[in-house]
C-alpha positions as a Markdown table, in Angstrom:
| # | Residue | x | y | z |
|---|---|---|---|---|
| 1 | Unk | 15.7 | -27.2 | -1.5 |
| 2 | Unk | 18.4 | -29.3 | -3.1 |
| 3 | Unk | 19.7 | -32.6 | -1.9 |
| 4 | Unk | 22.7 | -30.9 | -1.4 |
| 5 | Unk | 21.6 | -28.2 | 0.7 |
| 6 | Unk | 19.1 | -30.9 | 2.6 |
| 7 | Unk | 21.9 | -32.6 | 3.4 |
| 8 | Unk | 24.2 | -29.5 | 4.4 |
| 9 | Unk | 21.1 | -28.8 | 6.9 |
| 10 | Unk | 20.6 | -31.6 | 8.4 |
| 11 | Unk | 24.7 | -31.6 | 9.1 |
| 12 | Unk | 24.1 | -28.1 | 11.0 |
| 13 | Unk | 20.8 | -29.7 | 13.0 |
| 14 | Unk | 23.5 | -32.6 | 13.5 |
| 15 | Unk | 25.8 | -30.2 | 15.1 |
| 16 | Unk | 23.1 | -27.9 | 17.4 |
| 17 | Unk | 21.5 | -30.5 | 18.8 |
| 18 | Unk | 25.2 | -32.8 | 19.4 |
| 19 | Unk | 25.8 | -29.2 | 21.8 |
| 20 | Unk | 22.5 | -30.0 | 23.6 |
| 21 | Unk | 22.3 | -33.0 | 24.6 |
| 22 | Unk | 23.7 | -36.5 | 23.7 |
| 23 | Unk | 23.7 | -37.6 | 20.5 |
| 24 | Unk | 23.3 | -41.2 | 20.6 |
| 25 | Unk | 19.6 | -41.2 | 21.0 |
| 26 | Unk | 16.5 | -41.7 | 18.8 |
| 27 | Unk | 15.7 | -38.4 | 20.1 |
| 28 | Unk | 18.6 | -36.7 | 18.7 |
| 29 | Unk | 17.8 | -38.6 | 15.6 |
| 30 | Unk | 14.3 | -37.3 | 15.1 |
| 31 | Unk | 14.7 | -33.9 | 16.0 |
| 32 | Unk | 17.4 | -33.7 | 13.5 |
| 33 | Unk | 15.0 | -34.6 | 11.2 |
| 34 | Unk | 12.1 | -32.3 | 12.8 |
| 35 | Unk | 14.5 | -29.0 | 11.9 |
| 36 | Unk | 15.4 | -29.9 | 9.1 |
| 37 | Unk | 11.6 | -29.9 | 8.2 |
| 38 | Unk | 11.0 | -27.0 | 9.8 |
| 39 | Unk | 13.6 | -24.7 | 8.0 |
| 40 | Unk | 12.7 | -26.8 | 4.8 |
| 41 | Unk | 9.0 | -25.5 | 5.4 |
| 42 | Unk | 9.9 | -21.6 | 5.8 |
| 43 | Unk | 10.4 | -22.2 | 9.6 |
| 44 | Unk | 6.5 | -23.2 | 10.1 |
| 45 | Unk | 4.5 | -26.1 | 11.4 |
| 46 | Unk | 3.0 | -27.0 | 15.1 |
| 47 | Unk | 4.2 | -29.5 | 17.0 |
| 48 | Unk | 1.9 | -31.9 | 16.0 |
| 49 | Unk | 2.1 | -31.4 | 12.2 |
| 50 | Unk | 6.2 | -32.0 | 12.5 |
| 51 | Unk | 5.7 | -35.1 | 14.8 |
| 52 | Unk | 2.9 | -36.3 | 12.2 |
| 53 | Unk | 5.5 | -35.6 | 9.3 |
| 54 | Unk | 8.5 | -37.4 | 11.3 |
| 55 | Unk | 6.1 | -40.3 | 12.2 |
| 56 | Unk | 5.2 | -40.8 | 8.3 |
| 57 | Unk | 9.2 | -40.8 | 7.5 |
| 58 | Unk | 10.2 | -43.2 | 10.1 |
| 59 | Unk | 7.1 | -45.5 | 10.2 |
| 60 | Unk | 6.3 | -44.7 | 13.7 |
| 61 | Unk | 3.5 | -43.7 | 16.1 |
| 62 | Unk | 3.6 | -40.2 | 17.1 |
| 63 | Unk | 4.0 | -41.1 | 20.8 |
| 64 | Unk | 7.1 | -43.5 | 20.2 |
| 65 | Unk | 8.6 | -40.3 | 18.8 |
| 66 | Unk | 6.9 | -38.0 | 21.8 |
| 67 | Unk | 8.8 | -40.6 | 24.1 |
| 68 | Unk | 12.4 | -40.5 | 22.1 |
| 69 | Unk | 12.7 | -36.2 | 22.1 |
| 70 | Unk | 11.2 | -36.2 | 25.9 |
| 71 | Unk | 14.0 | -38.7 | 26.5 |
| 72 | Unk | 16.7 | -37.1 | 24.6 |
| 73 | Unk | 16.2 | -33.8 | 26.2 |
| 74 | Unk | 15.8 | -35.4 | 29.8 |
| 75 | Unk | 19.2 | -36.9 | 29.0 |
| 76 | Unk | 20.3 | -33.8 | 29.1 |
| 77 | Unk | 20.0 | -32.5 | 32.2 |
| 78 | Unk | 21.0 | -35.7 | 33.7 |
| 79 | Unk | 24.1 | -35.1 | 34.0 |
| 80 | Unk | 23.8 | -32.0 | 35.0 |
| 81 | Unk | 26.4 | -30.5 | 33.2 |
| 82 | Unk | 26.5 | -26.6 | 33.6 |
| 83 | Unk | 27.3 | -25.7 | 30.0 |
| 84 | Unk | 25.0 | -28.1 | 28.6 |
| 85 | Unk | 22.0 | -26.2 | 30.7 |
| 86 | Unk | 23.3 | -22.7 | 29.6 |
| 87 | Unk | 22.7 | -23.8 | 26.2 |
| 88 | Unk | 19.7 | -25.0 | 26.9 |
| 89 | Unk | 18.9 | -21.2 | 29.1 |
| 90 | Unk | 20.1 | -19.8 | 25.9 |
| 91 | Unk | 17.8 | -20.9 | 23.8 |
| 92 | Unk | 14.7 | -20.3 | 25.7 |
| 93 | Unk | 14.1 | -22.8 | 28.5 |
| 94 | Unk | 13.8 | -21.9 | 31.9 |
| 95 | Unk | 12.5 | -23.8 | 35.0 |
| 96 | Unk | 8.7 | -23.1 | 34.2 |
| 97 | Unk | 9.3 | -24.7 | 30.8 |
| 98 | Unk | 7.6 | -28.7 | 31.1 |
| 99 | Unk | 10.6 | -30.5 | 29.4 |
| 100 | Unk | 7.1 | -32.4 | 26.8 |
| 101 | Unk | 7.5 | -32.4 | 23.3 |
| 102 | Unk | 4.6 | -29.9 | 22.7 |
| 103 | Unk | 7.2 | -27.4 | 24.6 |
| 104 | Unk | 10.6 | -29.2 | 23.4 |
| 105 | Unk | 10.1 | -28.8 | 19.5 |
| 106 | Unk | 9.0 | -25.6 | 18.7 |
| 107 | Unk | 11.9 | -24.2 | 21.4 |
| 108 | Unk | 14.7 | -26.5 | 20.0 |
| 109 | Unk | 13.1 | -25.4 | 16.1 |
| 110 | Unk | 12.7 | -21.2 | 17.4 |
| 111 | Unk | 16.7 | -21.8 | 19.1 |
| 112 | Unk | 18.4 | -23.2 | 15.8 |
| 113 | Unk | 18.9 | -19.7 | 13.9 |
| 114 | Unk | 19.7 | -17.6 | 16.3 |
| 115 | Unk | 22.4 | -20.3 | 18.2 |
| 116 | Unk | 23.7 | -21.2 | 15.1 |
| 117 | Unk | 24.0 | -17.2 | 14.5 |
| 118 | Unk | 26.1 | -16.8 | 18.0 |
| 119 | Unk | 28.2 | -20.2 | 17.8 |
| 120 | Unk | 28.3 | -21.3 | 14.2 |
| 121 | Unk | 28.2 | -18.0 | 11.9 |
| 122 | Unk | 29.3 | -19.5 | 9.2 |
| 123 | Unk | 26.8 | -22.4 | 8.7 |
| 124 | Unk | 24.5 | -19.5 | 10.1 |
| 125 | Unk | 25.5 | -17.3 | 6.7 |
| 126 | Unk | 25.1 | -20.7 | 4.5 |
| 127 | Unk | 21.3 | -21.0 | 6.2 |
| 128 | Unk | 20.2 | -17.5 | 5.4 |
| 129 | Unk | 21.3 | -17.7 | 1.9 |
| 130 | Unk | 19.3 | -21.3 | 1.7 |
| 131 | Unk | 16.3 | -19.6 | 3.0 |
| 132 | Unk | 16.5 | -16.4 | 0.8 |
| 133 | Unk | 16.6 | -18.4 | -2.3 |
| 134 | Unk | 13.4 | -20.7 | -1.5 |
């Protein structure tokens, strides 16, 4: 993948996670990064392995970055804001879902293609052709 199209991704994981949640977080910031990795690695990679990779980047422990994306995504049900949860009920998560990171990443990474798909075709378009060129 180019720098270009690096960057054009993580602008698309910029926007999908800003609808979920708010955006001034480490959280947000990590998990941007987290897709990004995750599309950049033909949409593979545990939990674990994508935490590992993020903790490398950022010069962090694992668990710092465990405690930023359980508080990013805690923040957003906070507020309680109905649309915000939809989203959320959109892509996967229900009530039975434990809002931890080993649940939260690989539902935010599975939810990017197909929300993009429904709210941002466009960028959605701009991804496939990314990932058919790899």
């Amino acid at each position: 993948m180019t720098d270009s199209q690096s960057f054009h991704l993580q602008h698309y994981a910029h926007i999908y996670l800003q609808d979920l949640g708010p955006t001034l977080s480490h959280g947000w910031y990590y998990m941007q990064y987290i897709i990004r990795r995750y599309v950049e690695n033909g949409c593979t990679g545990s939990p674990a392995e994508l935490l590992q990779d993020a903790a490398q980047r950022y010069g962090r422990h694992t668990n710092t970055i465990k405690g930023c994306i359980q508080n990013y995504t805690l923040s957003a049900f906070r507020k309680n804001d109905t649309q915000c949860i939809s989203l959320w009920r959109e892509i996967g998560w229900d009530e039975t879902v434990p809002m931890v990171p080993s649940k939260i990443i690989p539902l935010l990474c599975r939810g990017f293609f197909p929300y993009m798909k429904r709210h941002h075709p466009s960028g959605f378009e701009w991804l496939v052709i990314v990932m058919l060129t790899q």
